[in-house]
N, C-alpha and C positions, 0 to 999 in steps of 0.2 A: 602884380604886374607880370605880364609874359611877352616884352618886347621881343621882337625877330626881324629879320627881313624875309621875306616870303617871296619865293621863287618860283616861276611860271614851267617847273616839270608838267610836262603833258603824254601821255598816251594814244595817238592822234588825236580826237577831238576832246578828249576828255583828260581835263587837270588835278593834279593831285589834292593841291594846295587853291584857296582862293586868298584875294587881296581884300582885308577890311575897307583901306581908304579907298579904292580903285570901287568896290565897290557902293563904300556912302556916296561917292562920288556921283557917279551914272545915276545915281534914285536923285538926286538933287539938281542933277540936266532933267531929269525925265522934270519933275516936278517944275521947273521953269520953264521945261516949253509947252506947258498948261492954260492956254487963255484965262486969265483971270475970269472968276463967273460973271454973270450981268449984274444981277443983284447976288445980295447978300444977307442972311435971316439967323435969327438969335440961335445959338446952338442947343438950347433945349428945343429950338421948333424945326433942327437939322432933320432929314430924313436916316432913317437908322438901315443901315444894308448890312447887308453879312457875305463876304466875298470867299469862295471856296477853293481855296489853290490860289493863294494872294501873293506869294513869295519871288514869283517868276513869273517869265513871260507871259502872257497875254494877261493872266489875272494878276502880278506885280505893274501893272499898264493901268487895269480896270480897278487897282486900288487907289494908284495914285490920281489918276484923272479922278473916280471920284471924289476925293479926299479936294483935291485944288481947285477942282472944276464945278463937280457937284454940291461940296461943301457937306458931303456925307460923315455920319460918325455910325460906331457901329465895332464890328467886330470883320477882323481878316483867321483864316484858318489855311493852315499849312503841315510840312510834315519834313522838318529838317533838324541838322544833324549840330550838334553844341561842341566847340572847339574843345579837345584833347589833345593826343599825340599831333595829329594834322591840327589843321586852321579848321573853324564852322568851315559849313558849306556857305556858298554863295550867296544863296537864299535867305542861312541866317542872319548874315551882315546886312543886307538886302534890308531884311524887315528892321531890324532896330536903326535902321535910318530913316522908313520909311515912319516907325514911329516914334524920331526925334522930331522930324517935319509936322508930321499931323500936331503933336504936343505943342510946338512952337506958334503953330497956327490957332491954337485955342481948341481944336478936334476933339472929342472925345472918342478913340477907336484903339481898342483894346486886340492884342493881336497873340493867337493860341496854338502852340504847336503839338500838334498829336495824328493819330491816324483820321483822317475824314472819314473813313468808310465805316467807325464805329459810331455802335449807342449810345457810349461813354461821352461821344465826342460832339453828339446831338444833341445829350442832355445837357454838358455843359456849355453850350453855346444856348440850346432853350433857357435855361436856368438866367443867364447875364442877361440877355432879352427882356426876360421878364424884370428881373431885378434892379437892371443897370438902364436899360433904355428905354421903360412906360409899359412893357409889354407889347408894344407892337415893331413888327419888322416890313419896311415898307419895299425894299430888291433885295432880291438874293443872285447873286452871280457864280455861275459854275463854270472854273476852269480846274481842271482835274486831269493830268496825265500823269499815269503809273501805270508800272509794270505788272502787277499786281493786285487783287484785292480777293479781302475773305471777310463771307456773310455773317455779320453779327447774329444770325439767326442759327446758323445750321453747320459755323462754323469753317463752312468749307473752302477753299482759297483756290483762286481763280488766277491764270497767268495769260495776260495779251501777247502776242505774236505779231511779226510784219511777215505775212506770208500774201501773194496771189492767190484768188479762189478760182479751182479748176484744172490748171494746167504752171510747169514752174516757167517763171519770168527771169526775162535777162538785160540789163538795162545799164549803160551807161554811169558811171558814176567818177566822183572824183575824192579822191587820196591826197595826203602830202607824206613825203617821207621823213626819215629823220629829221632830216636837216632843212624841214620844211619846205623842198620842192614839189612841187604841185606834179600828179599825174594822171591822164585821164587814163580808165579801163574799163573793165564791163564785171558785172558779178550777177551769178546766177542766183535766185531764188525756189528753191523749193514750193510747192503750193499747199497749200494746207491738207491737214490731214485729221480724219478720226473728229474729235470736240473741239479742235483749234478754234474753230468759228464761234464757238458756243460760248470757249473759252475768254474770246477778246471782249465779245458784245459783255459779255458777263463784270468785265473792270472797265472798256472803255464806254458801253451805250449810256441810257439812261436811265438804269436800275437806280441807281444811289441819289440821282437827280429826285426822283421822284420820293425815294425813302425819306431826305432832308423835307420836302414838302408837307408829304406827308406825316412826318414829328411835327414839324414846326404847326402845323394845321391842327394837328390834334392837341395842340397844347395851347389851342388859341392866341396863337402867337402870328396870322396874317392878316395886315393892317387893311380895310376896303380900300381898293386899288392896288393892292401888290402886285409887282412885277419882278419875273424872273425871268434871267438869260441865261444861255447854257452855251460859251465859247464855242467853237467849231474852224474847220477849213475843208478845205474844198479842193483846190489847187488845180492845176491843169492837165490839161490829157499828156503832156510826155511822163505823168509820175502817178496818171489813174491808176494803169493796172495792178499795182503795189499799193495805193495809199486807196483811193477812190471806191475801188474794184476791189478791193481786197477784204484780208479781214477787216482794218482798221474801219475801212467804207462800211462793211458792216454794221460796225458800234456805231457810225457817227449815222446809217440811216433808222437807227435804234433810237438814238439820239433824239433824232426829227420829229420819229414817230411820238415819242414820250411829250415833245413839247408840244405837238396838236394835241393828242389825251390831258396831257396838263391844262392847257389853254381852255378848252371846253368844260373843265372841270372851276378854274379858276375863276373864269367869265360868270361861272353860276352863283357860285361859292362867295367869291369878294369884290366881283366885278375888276379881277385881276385880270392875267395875261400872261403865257407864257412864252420866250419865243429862240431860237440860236440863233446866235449874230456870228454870221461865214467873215474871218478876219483874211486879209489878205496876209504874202509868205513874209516868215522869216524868220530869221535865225536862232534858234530857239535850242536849248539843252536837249530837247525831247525827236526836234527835227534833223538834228543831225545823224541822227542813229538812222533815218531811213533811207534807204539806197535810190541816189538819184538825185535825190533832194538838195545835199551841199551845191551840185553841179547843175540843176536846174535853179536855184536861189542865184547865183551868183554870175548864170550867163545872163536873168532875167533885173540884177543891176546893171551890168554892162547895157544892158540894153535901154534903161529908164533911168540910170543916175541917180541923180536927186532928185527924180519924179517919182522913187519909193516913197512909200507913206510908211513912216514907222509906228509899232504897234501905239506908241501914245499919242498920237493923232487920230490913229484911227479907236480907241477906244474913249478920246473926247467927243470925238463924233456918237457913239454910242449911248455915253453919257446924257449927250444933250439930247440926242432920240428920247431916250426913257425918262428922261425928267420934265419933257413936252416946252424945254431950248428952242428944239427943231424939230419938224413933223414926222413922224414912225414911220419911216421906209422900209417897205417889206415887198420880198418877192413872190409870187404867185403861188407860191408853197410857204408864208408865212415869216420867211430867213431874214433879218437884217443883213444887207449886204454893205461889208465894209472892202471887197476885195476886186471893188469893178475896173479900178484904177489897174490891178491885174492881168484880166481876163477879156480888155479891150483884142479883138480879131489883130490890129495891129501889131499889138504886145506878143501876142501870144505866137506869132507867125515868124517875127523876127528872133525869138528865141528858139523857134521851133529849128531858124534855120541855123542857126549856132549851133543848137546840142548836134545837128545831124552832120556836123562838120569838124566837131571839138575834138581835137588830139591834145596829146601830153607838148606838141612841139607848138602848138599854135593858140594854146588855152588862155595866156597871160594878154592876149589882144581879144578875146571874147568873151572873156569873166571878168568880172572887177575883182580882182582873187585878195589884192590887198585891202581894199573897203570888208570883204568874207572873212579874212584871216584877226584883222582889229574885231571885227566882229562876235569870232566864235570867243576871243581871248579876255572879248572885256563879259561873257559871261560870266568870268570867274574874278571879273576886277582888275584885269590887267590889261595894259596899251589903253590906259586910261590918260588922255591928256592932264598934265599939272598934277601927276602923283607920282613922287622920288623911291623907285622902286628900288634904290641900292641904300634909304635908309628902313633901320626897323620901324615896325610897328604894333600895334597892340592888338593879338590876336584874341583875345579872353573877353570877348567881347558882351555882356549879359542881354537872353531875352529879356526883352521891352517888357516890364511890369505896367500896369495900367494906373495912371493918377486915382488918387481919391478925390 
């Protein structure tokens, strides 16, 4: 036993320590506000998926929904950190909740922490496939942000960048200090430089999308009809020239490209599909590190309240796209579009006039900065409604071993 009470130290966005219950918590709202499926089918005759980046945002969304919604078993894949001197990461807690739910459900979905970007880590997910689930795998869901990656082939490791392509950008953003006062300022960006561009498409496009395909393909492991998504955003013109524009824009129209080449490929192959589903913004471990973003996020609540769609909404919706719930909505470049609620000319107009107005003196009537601030904190399990963060709790938490 290693009870404690776990304390919310932060470093502006980023917390030292995360909260176990804070975070069983949040995976057990997520999974409740999951529409129950229409029907219901014997779990040997479940669809077997393999979700890549399952632990957090958008793919801790695309596990749960399908897990409650789709009624998937199968295999989740991550790359987090096992409590020692600190608490686990977030993510860890995160998943052995999310596989005490699936367990409690009758689920079969086995959950594996290691690097994704290895062959180690394609064999052993091909291996349980064949072994554990009939040998066929019917979706595979890629959500994947890291800061890094190195090619199981040639060895060599790869670092993504937030730079502008071209010329350096300056844009707007928001801080809090110590003592969590909110402030807006501006920060400049440098523009890429030398392989930077080369460097980001190389861990964020769709190299490794296509590698996992490809294993799994060659190991006769894609079921006729498989289907694959490859997460994405997109976001608005005040945060293109850095995200859109940028290198990141790069990977993600690397990205695109990979999922028409896929999808052609697929169509022939299994009479599959491949496709990126564009999620709309939010608040995410990955998104806060990009300049701009906390402060266009949170003038673009101020603006639409509780007319945000949070990621488990919108990744029920994608669920029930791919499992033919609801009809494949796709944009004239192939995209499920889950971010229109977004990118409405209204939406985007009334933010646009916020950001061009937002000072440090006037920011708490144009942001919703307290909805932003609960938000960044319950990443890590904390400002979690109905969790007693002055007593201890048990942070020695064990990765989810898989039922026999």
């Amino acid at each position: 036993m290693s009870e404690r009470i776990v304390s919310s130290r932060s470093r502006g966005f980023l917390f030292l320590d995360s909260h176990p219950a804070g975070c069983a918590r949040l995976v057990e709202d997520m999974w409740q506000a999951v529409p129950e499926p229409a029907q219901s089918s014997r779990s040997d005759e479940a669809p077997v998926a393999l979700v890549i980046g399952s632990s957090s945002g958008y793919g801790l969304a695309a596990t749960i929904a399908g897990l409650a919604r789709a009624g998937i078993r199968g295999i989740g894949v991550s790359f987090e950190k096992a409590p020692a001197r600190r608490t686990g990461t977030a993510g860890w807690y995160r998943t052995a909740a999310t596989a005490e739910l699936a367990a409690k459900a009758g689920q079969d979905f086995v959950f594996l922490n290691g690097d994704a970007f290895s062959n180690e880590m394609k064999d052993q997910v091909a291996d349980l496939i064949k072994q554990r689930f009939g040998g066929r795998l019917d979706y595979l869901v890629y959500s994947v942000a890291a800061p890094r990656r190195t090619d199981p082939d040639t060895g060599v490791t790869y670092a993504s960048v937030l730079k502008p392509i071209g010329e350096a950008y300056r844009t707007k953003t928001l801080v809090f200090d110590g003592d969590g006062v909110p402030e807006v300022t501006s920060v400049e960006t440098g523009p890429a430089e030398g392989d930077d561009i080369q460097q980001t498409v190389a861990v964020m496009g769709g190299t490794d999308w296509a590698r996992w395909i490809d294993h799994l393909a060659g190991r006769d492991l894609l079921a006729q009809g498989f289907k694959t998504v490859a997460l994405s955003y997109i976001g608005s013109p005040l945060t293109a020239a850095i995200y859109r524009q940028g290198t990141i824009g790069a990977a993600k129209a690397h990205l695109e490209q990979n999922a028409r080449d896929l999808n052609d490929w697929l169509a022939k192959e299994v009479g599959g599909c491949a496709l990126t589903s564009v999620n709309g913004a939010a608040v995410t471990q990955s998104s806060t590190a990009i300049p701009g973003i906390a402060l266009y996020v949170g003038l673009l609540r101020g603006v639409l309240e509780d007319e945000m769609v949070p990621p488990i909404d919108q990744l029920t919706q994608l669920w029930d796209q791919l499992t033919g719930t609801a009809p494949l909505d796709v944009d004239d470049e192939g995209r499920v579009r889950l971010d229109t609620w977004e990118l409405t000319p209204a939406v985007q107009e009334a933010v646009a006039e916020r950001w061009q107005t937002a000072t440090t003196a006037n920011i708490p009537t144009l942001a919703d900065l307290d909805w932003f601030t609960v938000q960044v904190r319950q990443l890590y399990g904390f400002a979690v409604p109905g969790i007693d963060y002055a007593a201890p709790v048990e942070t020695d938490v064990p990765w989810p071993r898989p039922t026999t």
